[in-house]
C-alpha positions in Angstrom: 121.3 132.7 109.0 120.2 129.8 111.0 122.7 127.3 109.2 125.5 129.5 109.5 124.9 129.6 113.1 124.5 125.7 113.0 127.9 125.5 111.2 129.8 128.4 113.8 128.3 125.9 116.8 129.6 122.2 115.3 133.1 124.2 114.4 133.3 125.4 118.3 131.9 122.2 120.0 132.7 118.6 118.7 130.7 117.1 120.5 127.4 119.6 118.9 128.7 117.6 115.5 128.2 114.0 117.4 124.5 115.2 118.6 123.5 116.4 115.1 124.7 113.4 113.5 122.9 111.7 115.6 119.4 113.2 115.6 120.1 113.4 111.3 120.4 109.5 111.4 117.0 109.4 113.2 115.3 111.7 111.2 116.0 109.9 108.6 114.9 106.6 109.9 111.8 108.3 111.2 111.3 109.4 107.8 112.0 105.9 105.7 109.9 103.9 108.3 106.9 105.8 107.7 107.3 106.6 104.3 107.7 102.1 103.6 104.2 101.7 106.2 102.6 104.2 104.5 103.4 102.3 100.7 101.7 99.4 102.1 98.4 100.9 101.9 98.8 101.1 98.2 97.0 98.6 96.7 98.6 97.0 93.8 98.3 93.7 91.7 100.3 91.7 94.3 98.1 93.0 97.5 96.0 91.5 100.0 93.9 93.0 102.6 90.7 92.1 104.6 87.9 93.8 103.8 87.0 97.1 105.8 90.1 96.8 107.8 92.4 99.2 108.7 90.6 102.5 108.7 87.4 101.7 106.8 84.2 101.2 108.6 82.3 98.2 109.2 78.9 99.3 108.1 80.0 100.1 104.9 80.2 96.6 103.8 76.3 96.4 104.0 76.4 98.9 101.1 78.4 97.7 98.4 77.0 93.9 99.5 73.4 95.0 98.4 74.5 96.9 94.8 73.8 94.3 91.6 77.6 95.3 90.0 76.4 93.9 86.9 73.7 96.3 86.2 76.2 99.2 87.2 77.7 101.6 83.7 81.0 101.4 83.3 82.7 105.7 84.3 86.3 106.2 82.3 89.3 107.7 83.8 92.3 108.1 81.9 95.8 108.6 83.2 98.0 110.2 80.3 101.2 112.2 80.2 100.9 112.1 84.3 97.2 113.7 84.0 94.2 112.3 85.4 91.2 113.1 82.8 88.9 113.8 83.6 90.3 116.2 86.2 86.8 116.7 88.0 84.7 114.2 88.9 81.3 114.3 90.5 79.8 111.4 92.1 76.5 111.2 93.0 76.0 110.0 97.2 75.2 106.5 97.5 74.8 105.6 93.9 76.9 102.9 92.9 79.6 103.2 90.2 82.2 101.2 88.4 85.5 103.4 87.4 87.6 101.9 85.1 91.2 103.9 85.2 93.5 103.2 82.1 96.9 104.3 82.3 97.9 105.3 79.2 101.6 106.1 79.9 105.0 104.2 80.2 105.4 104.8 83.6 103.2 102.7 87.1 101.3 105.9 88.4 99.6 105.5 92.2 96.2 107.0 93.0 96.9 108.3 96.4 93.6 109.5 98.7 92.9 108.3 101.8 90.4 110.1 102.3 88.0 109.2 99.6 89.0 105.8 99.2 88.6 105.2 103.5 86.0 107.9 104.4 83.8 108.9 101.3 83.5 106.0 99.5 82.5 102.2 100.2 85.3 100.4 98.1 83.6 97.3 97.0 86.1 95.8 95.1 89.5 96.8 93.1 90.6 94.6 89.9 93.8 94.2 88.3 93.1 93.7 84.3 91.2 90.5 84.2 92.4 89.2 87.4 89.5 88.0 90.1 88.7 91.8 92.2 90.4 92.5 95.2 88.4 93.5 98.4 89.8 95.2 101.1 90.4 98.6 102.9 92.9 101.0 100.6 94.7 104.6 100.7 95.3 104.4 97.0 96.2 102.4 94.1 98.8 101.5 92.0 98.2 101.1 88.1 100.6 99.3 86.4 101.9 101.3 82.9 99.6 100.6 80.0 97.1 98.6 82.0 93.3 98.9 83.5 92.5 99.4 86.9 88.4 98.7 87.9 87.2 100.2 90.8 83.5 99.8 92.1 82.3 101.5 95.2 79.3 103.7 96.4 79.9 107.2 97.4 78.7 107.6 100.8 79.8 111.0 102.1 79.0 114.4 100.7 82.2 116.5 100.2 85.4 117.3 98.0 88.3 114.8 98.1 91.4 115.5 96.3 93.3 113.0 94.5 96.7 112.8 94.1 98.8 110.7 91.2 102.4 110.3 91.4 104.9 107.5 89.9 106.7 107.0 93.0 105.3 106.9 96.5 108.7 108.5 97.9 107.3 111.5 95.8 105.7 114.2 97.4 102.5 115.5 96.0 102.7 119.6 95.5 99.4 119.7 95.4 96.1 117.8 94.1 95.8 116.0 90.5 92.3 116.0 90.2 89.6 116.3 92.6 86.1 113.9 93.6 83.2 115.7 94.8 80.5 113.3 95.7 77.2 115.7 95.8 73.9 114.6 97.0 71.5 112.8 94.6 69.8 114.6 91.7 66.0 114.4 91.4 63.9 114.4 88.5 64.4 114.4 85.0 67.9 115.3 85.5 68.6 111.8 87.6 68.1 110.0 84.4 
């Protein structure tokens, strides 16, 4: 209904055609700019960022700067036929851990989620294969097909972060991949 009244309104006034022309064209450079500034918050094998920048807080870097990443077990997280396995992951609050994503597949996949990566989580460090680790502030990451991503950070806020994994960051998620609850420490036997 609406379009055919769109189409009745351009065929009776050229000038409506001009003005929707013109407001397409900036909708769709609204659109590309933010879609090419949001991609740079990817990071990827080529990327460089200061630490705790653009988003991330400040006191965080106290966190991951006292944690002896040597002493820290290697989790698994495997990216194959486009799913993330596991699917669930629970993370215990401000224990540290060292993920090691391998994409299995053919295809780059990014690991898009703001909100973990800036707000629940201290990122200490992300590394590329055996290249020296990247440090910086990230929205997600890209893995390069058949390769081995290793992140190591320290949970530090209680809640459920959804995770998204796409092979193109022009895709649009349709809804989460797999999901990250970081839960408050265990006590007991059942912390060992």
């Amino acid at each position: 209904m609406i379009i055919r009244d769109l189409i009745q309104t351009v065929k009776q006034k050229p000038e409506g055609l001009k003005a929707f022309k013109n407001n397409a064209v900036r909708l769709i450079g609204v659109l590309g700019v933010s879609v090419l500034v949001s991609a740079c918050a990817t990071v990827s094998e080529s990327s460089q960022a200061d630490a705790y920048s653009q988003g991330c807080m400040a006191e965080r870097a106290d966190i991951v700067d006292a944690v002896k990443w040597d002493n820290v077990q290697p989790n698994s997280i495997t990216i194959v036929n486009g799913e993330i396995r596991p699917m669930v992951l629970y993370l215990e609050e401000n224990r540290p851990y060292t993920i090691k994503v391998r994409n299995a597949d053919r295809t780059d996949h990014d690991l898009w989620s703001p909100e973990f990566f800036k707000q629940g989580a201290a990122v200490q460090s992300v590394q590329f294969g055996n290249k020296a680790p990247t440090k910086g502030c990230v929205n997600g990451i890209r893995i390069k097909a058949r390769s081995v991503v290793t992140i190591r950070l320290v949970p530090v806020w209680e809640g459920r972060y959804e995770l998204f994994n796409s092979t193109s960051f022009l895709r649009t998620p349709m809804g989460a991949d797999a999901v990250v609850h970081i839960v408050q420490p265990r006590i007991g036997v059942a912390s060992k």
